[in-house]
KOLFI-377342 format. One record per residue: residue number from 1; residue in one letter; chain; x, y, z of N, C-alpha, C in turn. Coordinates in nm, 3 decimals. Example, Ala and Ser with C-alpha at 12.3 -4.5 7.8 and 13.67 -1.06 7.14 Angstrom:
% residues 2
[1,"A","A",[1.319,-0.569,0.780],[1.230,-0.450,0.780],[1.320,-0.330,0.780]];
[2,"S","A",[1.285,-0.225,0.708],[1.367,-0.106,0.714],[1.290,0.003,0.787]];
***
This chain:
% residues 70
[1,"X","A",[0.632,-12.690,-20.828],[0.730,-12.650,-20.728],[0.659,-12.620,-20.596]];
[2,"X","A",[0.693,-12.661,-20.479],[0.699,-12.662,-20.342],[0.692,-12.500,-20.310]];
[3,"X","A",[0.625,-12.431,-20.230],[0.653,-12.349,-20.146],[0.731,-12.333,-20.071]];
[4,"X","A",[0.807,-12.169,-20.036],[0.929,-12.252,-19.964],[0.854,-12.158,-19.863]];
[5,"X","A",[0.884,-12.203,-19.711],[0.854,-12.216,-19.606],[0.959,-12.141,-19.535]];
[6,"X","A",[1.117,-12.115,-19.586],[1.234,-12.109,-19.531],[1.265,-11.939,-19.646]];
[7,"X","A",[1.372,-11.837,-19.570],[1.337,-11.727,-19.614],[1.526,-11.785,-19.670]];
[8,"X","A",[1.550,-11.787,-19.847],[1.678,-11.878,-19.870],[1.795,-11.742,-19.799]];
[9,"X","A",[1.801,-11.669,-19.829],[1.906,-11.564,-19.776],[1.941,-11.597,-19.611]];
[10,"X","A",[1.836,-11.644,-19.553],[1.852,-11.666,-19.402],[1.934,-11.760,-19.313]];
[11,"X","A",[1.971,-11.768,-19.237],[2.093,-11.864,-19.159],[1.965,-11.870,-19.039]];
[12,"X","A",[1.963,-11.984,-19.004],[1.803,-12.002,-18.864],[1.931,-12.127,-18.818]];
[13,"X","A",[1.918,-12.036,-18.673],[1.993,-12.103,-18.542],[1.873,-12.228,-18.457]];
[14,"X","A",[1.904,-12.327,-18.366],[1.797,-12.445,-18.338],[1.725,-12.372,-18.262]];
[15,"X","A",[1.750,-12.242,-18.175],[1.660,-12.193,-18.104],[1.528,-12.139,-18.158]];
[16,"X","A",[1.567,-12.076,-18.320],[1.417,-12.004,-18.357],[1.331,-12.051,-18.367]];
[17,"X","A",[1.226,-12.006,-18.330],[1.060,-12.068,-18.377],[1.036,-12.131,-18.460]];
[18,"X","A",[1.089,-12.086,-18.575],[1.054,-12.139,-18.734],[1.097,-12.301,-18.721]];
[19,"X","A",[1.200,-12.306,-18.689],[1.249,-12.467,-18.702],[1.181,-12.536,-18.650]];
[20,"X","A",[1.087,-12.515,-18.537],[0.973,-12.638,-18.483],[0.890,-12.697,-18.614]];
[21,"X","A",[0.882,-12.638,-18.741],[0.827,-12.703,-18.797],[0.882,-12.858,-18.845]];
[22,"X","A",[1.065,-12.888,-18.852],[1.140,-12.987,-18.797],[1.156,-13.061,-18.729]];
[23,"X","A",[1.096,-12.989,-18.566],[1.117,-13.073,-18.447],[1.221,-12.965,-18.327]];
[24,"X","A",[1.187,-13.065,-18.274],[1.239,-12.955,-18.104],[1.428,-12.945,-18.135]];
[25,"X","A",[1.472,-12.896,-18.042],[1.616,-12.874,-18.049],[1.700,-13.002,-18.049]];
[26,"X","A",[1.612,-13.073,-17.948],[1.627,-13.285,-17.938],[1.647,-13.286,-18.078]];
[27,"X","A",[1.543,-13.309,-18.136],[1.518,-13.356,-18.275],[1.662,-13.312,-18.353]];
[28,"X","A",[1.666,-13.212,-18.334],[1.798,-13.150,-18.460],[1.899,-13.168,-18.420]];
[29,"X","A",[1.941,-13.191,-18.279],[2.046,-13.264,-18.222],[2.095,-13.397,-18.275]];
[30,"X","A",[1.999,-13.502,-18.255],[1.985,-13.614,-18.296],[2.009,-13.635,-18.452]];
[31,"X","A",[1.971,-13.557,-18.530],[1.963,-13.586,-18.666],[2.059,-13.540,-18.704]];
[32,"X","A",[2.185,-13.440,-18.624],[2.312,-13.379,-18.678],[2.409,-13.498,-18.601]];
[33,"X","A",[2.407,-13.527,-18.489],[2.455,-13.690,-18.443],[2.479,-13.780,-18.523]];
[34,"X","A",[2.375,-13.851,-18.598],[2.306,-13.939,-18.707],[2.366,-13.944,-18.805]];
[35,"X","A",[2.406,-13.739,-18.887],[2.431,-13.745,-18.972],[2.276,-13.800,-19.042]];
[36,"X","A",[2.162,-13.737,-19.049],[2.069,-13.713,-19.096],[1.999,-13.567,-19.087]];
[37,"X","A",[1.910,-13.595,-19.156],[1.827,-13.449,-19.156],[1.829,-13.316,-19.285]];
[38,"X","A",[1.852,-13.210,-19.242],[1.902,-13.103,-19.299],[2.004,-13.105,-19.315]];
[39,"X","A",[2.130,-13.036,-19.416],[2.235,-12.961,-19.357],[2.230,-12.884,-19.259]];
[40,"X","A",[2.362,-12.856,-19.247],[2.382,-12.796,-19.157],[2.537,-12.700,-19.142]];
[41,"X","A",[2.521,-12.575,-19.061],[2.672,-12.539,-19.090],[2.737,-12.514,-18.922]];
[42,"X","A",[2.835,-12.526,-18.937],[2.908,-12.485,-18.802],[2.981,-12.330,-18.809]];
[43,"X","A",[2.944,-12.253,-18.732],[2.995,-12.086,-18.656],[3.054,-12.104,-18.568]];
[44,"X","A",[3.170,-12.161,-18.528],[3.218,-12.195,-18.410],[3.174,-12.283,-18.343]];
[45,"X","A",[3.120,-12.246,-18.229],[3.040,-12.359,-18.154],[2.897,-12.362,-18.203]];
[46,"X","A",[2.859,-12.313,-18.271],[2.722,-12.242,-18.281],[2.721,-12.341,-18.405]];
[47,"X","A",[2.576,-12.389,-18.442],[2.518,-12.476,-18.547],[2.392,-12.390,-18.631]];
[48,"X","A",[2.424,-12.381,-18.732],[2.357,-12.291,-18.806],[2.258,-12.363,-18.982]];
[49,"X","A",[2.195,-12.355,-18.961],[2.073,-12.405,-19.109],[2.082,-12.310,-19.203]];
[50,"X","A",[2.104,-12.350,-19.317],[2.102,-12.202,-19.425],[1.938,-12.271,-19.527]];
[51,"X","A",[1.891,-12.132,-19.501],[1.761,-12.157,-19.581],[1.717,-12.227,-19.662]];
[52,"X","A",[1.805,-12.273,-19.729],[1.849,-12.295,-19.899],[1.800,-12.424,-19.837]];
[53,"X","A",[1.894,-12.480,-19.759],[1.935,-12.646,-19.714],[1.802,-12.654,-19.626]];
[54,"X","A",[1.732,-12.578,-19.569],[1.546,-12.663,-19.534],[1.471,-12.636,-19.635]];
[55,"X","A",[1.468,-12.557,-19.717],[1.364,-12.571,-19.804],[1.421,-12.703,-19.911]];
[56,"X","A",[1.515,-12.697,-19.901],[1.584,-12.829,-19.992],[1.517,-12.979,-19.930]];
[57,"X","A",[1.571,-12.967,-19.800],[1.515,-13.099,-19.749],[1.372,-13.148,-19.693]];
[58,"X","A",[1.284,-13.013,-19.673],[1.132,-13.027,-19.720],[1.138,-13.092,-19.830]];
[59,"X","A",[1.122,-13.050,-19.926],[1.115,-13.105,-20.048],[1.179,-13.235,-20.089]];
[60,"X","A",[1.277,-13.267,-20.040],[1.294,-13.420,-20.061],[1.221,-13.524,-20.010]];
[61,"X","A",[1.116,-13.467,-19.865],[1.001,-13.543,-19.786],[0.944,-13.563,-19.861]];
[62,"X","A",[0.921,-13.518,-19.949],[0.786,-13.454,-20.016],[0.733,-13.635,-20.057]];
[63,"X","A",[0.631,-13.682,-20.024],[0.579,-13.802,-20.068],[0.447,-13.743,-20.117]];
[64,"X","A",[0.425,-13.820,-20.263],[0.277,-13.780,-20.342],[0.204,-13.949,-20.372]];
[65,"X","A",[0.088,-13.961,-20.238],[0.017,-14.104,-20.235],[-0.007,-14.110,-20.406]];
[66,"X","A",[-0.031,-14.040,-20.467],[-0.107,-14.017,-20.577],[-0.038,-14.056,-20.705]];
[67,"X","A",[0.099,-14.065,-20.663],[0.217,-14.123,-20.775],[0.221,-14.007,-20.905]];
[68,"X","A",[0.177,-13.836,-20.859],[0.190,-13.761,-20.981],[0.296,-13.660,-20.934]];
[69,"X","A",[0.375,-13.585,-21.067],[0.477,-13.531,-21.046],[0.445,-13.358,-21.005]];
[70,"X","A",[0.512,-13.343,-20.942],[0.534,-13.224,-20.906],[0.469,-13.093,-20.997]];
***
């Protein structure tokens, strides 16, 4: 199992720090456009990440050159 990187109880808005590990506010723009990326939730106008859903989609990156399992 993966480390999670993402605190799951937490809701992280595009402005916080933490999400650069994703990409700039561009980036998460684009990939909610796309319909790629993370989930994602809507607060009104406000776009919101629930912990759960980046440590989820880290882990689906996850490529092993090495072809061994987790």
């Amino acid at each position: 199992m993966m480390t999670k990187i993402y605190d799951d109880d937490r809701i992280y808005f595009p402005e916080d720090p933490e999400l650069r590990v994703l990409g700039d506010r561009e980036k998460l723009a684009q990939w909610r456009h796309r319909m790629t990326g993370p989930a994602f939730i809507r607060i009104g106008r406000r776009i919101g990440y629930h912990g759960t859903d980046l440590n989820a989609y880290l882990s689906a990156q996850r490529v092993d050159p090495n072809g061994e399992a987790a």
